[in-house]
N, C-alpha and C positions, 0 to 999 in steps of 0.2 A: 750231226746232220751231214748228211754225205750231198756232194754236188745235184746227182742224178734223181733225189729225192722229190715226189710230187707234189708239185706248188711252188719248186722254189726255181722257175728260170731265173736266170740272168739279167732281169732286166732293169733299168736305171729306178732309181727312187724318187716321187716327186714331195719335197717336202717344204710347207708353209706355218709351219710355227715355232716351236723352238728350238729348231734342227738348222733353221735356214743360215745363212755365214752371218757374222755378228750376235747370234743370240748363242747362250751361253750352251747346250745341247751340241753345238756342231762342234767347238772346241773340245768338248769328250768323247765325243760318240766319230765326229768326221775328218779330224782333221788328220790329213796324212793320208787319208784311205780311200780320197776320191781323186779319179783320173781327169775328171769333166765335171764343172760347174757352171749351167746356165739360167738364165730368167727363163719360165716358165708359168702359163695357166690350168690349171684345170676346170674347166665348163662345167655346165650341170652339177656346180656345188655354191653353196654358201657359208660363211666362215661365221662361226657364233664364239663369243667367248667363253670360256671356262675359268676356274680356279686356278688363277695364273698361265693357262695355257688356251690353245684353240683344238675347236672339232671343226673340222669340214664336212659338210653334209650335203648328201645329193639330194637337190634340186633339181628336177629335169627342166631345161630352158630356165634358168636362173646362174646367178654371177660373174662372172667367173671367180675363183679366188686363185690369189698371186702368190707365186714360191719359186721353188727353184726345182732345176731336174737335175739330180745328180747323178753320178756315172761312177761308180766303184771301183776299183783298181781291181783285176783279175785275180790277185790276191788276197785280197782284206773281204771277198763277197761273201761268201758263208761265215766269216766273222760276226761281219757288218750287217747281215741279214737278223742272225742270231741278237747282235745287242737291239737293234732297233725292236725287234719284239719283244725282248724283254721290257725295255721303257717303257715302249709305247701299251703293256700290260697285255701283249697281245696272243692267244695259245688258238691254233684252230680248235673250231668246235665248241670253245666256252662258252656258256653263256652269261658271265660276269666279265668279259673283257667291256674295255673300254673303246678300245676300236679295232676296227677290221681292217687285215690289209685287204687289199682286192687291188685287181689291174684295171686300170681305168688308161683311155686315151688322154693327155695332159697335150697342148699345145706352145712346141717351142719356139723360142723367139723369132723366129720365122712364121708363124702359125699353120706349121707343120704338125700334126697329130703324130703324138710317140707313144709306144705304151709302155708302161711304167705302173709300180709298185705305188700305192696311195693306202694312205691309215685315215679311212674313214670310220667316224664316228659308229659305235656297233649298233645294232637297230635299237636296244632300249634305252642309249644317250638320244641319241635323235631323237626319239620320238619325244623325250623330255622336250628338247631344245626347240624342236617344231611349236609343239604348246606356249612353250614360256622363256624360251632363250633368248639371249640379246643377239642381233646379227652385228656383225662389224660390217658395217655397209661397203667401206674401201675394199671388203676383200683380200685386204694386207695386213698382214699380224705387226710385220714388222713398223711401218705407221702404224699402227694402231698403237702401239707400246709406245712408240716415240711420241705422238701425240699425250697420251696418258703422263709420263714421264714432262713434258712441256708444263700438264695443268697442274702437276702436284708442285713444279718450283714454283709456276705463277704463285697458286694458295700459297706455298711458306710463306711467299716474298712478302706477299701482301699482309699475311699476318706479324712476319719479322718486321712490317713499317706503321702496323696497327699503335 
């Protein structure tokens, strides 16, 4: 993939699920290769869960869901463009991907509107997840995991005192 190739500016990535710092995705896929990591929202979407991971899905006037905007080191970007699509199952024009990138405005922790790179859910995950998905009401994967992870020691506990 050459720099100048169409679709792929430069622009930071906003990422809220298993990409984000402490979930196990950023340690392979980001670490070392990003210049800038901040807290960040993106509007008009809401976070449903998946099979161990999250879809974000645009909602127009609904959520926000929480993540971070990262910023690629000038060197690792066509890298790091490259593996994120891979993971994320993502080829233009497929229509078996699972999500779409697309540029969306994310708002940084200023609530400054940036634009930036988002892997939203492709149209025929949503429209599952519209139907019949769970939302993560917090908008944050990362609570939501830590949460989850809370109720399964409570159950042992309770069961290991049964």
């Amino acid at each position: 993939m050459s720099d100048d190739e169409p679709g792929t500016a430069r622009l930071p990535f906003f990422v809220y699920g298993t990409l984000r710092p402490g979930e196990p995705n950023h340690v392979v896929h980001l670490h070392g290769r990003t210049a800038k990591e901040e807290s960040a929202l993106l509007p008009d979407a809401l976070l449903y869960a998946g099979p161990g991971y999250p879809y974000a899905v645009e909602h127009p006037g609904k959520g926000p869901v929480r993540g971070e905007l990262l910023t690629a080191l000038p060197t690792a970007y066509v890298s790091l463009l490259t593996a994120l699509d891979l993971l994320e199952e993502y080829t233009p024009g497929d229509p078996h991907n699972l999500y779409e990138r697309v540029v969306r405005d994310v708002l940084d922790r200023t609530g400054v509107p940036v634009r930036a790179w988002v892997y939203v859910a492709a149209p025929r995950i949503a429209a599952g997840l519209r139907a019949s998905g769970s939302v993560i009401g917090t908008g944050d994967w990362a609570a939501h995991r830590k949460a989850q992870l809370k109720r399964l020691r409570t159950r042992s506990g309770d069961l290991n005192h049964s």
